[in-house]
C-alpha positions as CSV (number, residue, x, y, z in Angstrom):
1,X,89.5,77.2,96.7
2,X,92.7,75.8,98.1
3,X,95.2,78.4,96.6
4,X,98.5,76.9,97.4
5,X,97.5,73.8,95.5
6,X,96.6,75.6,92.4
7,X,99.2,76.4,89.6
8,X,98.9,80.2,90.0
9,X,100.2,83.7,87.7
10,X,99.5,86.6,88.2
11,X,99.1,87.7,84.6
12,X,99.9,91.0,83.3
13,X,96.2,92.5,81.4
14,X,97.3,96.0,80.4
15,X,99.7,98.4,81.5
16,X,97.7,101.7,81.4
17,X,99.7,104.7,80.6
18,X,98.9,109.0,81.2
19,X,99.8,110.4,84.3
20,X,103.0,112.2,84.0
21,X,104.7,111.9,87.8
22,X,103.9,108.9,89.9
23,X,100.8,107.2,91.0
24,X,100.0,107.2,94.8
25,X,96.9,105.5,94.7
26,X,93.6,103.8,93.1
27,X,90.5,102.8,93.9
28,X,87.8,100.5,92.2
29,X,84.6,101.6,92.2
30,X,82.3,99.2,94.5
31,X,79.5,100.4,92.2
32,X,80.8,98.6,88.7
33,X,81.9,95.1,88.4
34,X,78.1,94.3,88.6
35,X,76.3,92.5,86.4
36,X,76.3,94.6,82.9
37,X,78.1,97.3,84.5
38,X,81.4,98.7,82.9
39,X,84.7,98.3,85.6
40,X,85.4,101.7,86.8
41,X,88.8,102.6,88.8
42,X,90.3,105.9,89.5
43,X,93.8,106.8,90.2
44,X,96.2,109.8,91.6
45,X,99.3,111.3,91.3
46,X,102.0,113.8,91.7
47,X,100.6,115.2,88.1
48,X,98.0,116.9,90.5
49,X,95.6,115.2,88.0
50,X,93.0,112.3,88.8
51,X,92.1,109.9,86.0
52,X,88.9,107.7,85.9
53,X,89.5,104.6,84.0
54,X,86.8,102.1,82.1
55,X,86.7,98.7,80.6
56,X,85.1,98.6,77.4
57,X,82.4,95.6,77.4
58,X,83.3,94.9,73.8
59,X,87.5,94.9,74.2
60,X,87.9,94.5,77.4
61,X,90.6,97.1,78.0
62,X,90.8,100.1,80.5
63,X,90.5,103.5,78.7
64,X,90.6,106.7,80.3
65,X,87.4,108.1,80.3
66,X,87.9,111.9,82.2
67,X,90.8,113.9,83.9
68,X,89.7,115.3,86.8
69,X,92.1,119.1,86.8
70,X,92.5,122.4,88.1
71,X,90.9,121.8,91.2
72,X,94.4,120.3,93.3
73,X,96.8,122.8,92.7
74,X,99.6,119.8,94.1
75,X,100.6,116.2,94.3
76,X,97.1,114.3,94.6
77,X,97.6,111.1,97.3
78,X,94.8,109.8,97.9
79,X,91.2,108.4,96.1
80,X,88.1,107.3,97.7
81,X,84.9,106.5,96.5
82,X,81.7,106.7,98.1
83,X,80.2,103.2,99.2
84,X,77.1,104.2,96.7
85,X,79.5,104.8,94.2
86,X,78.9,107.7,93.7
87,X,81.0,110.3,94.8
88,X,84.7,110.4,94.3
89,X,87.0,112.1,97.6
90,X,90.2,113.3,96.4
91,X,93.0,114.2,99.1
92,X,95.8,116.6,98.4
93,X,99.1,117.7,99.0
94,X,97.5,121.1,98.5
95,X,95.7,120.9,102.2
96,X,92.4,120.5,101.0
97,X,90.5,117.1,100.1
98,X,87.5,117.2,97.3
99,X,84.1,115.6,96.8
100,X,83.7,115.3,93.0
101,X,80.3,113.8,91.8
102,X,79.9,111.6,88.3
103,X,76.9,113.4,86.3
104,X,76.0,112.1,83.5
105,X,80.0,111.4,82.7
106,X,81.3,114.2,83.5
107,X,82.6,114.9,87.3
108,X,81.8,117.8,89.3
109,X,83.7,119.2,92.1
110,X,80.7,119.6,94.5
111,X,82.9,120.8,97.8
112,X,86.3,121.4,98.7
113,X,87.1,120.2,102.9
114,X,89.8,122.7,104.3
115,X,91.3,122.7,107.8
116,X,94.3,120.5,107.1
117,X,97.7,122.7,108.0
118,X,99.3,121.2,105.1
119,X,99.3,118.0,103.2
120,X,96.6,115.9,102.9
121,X,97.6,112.1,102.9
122,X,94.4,109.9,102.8
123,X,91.2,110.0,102.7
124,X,88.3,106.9,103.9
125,X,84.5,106.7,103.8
126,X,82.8,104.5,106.4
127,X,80.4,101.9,105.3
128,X,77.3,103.5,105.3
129,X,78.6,106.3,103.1
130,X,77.6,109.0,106.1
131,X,81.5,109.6,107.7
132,X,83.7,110.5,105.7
133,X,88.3,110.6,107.5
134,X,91.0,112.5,106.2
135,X,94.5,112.7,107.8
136,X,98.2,114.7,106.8
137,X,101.3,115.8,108.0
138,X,99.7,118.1,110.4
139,X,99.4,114.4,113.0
140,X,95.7,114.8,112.8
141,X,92.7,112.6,111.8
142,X,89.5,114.8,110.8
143,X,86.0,113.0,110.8
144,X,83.4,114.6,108.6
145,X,79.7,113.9,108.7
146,X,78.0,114.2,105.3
147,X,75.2,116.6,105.6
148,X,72.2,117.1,103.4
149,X,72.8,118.6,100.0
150,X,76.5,117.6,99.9
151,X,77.7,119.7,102.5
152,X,80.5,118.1,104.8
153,X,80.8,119.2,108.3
154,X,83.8,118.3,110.7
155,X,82.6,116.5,113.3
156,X,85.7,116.0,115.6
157,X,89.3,116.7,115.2
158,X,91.6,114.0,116.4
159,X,94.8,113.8,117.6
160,X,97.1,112.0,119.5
161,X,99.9,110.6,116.8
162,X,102.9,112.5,117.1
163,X,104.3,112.3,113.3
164,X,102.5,112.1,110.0
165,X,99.5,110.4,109.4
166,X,100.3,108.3,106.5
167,X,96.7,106.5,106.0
168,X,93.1,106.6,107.5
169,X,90.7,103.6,107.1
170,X,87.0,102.9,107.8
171,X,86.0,99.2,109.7
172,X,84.0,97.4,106.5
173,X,81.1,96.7,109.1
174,X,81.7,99.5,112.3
175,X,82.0,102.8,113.0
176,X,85.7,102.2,113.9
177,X,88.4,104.3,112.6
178,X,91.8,102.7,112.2
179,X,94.8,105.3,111.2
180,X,98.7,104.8,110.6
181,X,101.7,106.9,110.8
182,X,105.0,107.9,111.1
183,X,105.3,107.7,114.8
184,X,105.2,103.7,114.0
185,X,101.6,102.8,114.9
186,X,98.4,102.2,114.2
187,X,95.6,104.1,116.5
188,X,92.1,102.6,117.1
189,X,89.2,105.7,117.2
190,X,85.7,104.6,118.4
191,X,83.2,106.5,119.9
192,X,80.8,104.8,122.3
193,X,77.6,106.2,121.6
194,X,76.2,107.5,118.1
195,X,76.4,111.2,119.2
196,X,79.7,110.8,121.7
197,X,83.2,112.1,120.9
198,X,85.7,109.7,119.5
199,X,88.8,108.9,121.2
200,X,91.8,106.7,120.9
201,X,90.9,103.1,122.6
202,X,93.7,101.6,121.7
203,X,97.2,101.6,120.2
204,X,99.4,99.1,118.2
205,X,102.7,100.3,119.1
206,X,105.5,98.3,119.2
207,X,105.1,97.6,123.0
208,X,102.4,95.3,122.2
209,X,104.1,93.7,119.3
210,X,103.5,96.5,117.0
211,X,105.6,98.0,114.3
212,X,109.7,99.1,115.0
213,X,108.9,101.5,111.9
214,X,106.6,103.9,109.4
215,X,103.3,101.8,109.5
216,X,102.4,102.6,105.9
217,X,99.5,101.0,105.3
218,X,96.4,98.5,106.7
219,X,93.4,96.4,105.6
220,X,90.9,94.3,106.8
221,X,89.5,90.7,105.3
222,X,85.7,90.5,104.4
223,X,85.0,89.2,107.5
224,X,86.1,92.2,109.7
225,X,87.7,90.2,112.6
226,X,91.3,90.5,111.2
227,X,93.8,93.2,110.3
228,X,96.7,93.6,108.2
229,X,99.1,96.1,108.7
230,X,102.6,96.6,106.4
231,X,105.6,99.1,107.3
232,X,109.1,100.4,107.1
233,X,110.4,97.8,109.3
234,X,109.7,95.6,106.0
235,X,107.1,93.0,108.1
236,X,103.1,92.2,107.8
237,X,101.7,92.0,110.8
238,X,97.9,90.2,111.6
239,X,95.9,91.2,114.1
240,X,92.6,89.9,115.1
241,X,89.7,91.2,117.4
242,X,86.4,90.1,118.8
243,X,84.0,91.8,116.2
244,X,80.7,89.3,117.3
245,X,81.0,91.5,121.0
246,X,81.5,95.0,119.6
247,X,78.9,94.0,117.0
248,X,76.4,93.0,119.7
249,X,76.7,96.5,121.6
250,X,79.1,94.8,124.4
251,X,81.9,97.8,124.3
252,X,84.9,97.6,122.9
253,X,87.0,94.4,122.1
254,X,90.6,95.3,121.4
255,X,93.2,94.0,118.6
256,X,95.9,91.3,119.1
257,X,98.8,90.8,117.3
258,X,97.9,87.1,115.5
259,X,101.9,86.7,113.6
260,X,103.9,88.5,111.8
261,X,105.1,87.7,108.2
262,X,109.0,88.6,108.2
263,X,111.7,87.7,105.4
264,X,109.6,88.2,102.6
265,X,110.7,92.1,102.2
266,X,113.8,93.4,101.6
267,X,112.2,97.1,101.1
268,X,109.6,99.3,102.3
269,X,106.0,97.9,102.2
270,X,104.0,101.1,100.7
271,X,100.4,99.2,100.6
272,X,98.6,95.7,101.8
273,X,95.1,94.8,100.3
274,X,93.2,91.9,101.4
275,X,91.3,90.2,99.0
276,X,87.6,89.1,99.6
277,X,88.5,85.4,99.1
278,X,91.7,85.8,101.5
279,X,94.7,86.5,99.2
280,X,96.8,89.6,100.9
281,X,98.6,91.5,97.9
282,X,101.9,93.5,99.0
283,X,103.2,96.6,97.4
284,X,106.8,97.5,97.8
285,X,109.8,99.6,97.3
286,X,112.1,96.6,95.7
287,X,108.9,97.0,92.7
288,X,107.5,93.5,93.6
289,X,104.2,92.1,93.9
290,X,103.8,89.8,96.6
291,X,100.3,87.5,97.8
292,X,100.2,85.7,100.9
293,X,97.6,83.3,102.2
294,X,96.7,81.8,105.4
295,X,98.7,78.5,105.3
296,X,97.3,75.0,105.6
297,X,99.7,73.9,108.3
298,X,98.6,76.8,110.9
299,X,95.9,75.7,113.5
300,X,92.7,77.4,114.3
301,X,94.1,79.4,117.2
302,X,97.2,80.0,115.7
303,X,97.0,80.5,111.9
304,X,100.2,81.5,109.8
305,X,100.4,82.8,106.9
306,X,103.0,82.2,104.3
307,X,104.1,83.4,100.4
308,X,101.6,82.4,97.5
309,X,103.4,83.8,94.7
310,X,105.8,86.9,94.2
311,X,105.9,89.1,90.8
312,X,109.4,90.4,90.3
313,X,109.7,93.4,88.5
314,X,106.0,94.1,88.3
315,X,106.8,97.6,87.7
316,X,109.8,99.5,86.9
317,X,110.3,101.9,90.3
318,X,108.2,102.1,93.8
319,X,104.6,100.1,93.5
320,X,103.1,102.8,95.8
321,X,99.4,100.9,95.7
322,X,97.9,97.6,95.5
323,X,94.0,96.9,95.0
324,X,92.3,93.6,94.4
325,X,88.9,94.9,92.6
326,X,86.1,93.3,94.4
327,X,83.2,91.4,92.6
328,X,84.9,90.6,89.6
329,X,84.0,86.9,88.5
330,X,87.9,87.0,87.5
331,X,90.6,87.8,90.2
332,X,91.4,91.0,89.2
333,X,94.8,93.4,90.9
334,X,95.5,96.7,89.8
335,X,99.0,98.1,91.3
336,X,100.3,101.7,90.9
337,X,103.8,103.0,90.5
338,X,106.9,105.7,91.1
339,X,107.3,104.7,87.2
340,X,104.1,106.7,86.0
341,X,101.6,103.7,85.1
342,X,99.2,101.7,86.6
343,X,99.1,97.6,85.7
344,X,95.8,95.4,86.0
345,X,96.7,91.7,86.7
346,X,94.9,88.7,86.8
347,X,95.3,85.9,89.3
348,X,94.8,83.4,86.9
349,X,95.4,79.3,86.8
350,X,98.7,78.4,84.3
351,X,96.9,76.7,81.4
């Protein structure tokens, strides 16, 4: 579909209210949205609460459906769930990140994963379900391997940022950890062999047309060949790589910076998500939604990207998260917020 020739909203669905601090993050479940299968998303927040959230088939609308409390004793930031769908990692300002399991409707805190020094800021599982990657304010990335009978090992501690690690994510199709932080980059961990130690192969700083600031957040389209990255410094920034070689067992192929989408921002981007049909969603500090799409004037080698549509106002403070939820036959976006509540939108034609 040629989005920048359709008449586009995004439309507001429901504004879903019951966390009592902010909302850091959410997270579809890649389970639901099937055919016959209730929507499922969870969210976070400072409440030290998580809430799992369900549309009714008959109404439509979100309803809360369990709290999951008294396992964080802080802020929870981060939500994660399993590629199967189901297990749920939770990541805390408390140190510790937990594995909670859905059984029967009620959720189960099957294991706790301590080691952090202190806060816990994201949590990411790879695509098989197998690895799990949690990183904090302690600068370091921790890769777990999921053992029989729920247990969770650590693997390999990681470290080479020198701030905060604000956010850890998976590859869709590799075993390629990607993480972002404070020191202004993003850090590329692979490990060359299925039993080898990870290390850092590469580094988007702002040497090689990186970041000049707090890379906050990153995503990657459905293909896998390009990267997103938003920060601080209040630009998106595309990178691409040479997936078909690294797929094909030919080594590494690194990232390169592809453009970089300035102007747009006039505050901190918090969170970037990039739709399965190509529509980046921005989250920011000036309470705006934003989507951008690949423009039609860019060529092949070169592609640019420009602004599809910008919600002002979309919330009342900080959006902190965007997520598009993926296999929905509508264009669904839920975004989070400093305000307390979480909106579900739908990218819908103006009739």
């Amino acid at each position: 579909m040629e989005f920048l020739d359709a008449n586009l909203e995004l439309k507001e669905i429901q504004k879903l209210q019951g966390h009592t601090d902010r909302v850091w993050s959410i997270a579809w479940n890649p389970a639901t949205a099937a055919a016959n299968v209730p929507t499922v998303f969870a969210s976070c927040s400072g409440d030290k609460t998580v809430r799992i959230w369900e549309q009714s088939p008959s109404t439509l609308s979100w309803d809360c459906k369990a709290v999951l409390e008294e396992t964080h004793t802080r802020t929870v930031r981060s939500c994660a769930w399993s590629p199967s769908g189901k297990l749920l990692a939770t990541a805390s300002f408390d140190a510790t990140t937990a594995i909670w399991e859905n059984v029967g409707g009620d959720f189960e805190c099957l294991s706790t994963l301590e080691g952090h020094e202190n806060e816990v800021k994201c949590v990411s599982w790879n695509a098989s379900g197998s690895l799990l990657a949690t990183c904090g304010r302690d600068k370091t990335v921790w890769i777990w391997e999921v053992m029989p009978g729920n247990e969770f090992e650590c693997i390999q501690v990681l470290q080479g940022h020198t701030q905060d690690v604000k956010m850890v994510r998976w590859h869709p199709t590799m075993d390629i950890l990607f993480s972002c932080s404070y020191d202004n980059t993003v850090k590329v961990w692979w490990s060359e062999d299925d039993d080898g130690d990870w290390s850092c192969v590469q580094t988007l700083g702002e040497s090689s047309y990186g970041h000049s600031s707090t890379v906050w957040s990153l995503d990657f389209n459905a293909k896998g060949d390009k990267l997103v990255t938003c920060s601080d410094d209040l630009t998106l920034k595309i990178w691409e790589a040479d997936i078909t070689m690294m797929q094909s067992g030919d080594g590494y192929a690194p990232w390169n910076h592809l453009c970089t989408l300035s102007g747009y921002h006039d505050r901190t981007i918090f969170s970037v998500h990039w739709s399965r049909e190509g529509i980046i969603a921005s989250g920011a500090a000036d309470d705006a939604v934003r989507l951008f799409v690949q423009s039609k004037d860019g060529s092949m080698n070169e592609p640019s990207y420009q602004l599809l549509l910008k919600k002002e106002k979309a919330h009342e403070m900080d959006i902190n998260s965007v997520q598009w939820c993926h296999g929905e036959e509508k264009r669904l976006l839920a975004s989070a917020s400093d305000d307390g509540t979480i909106k579900v939108w739908e990218l819908a034609t103006l009739s």
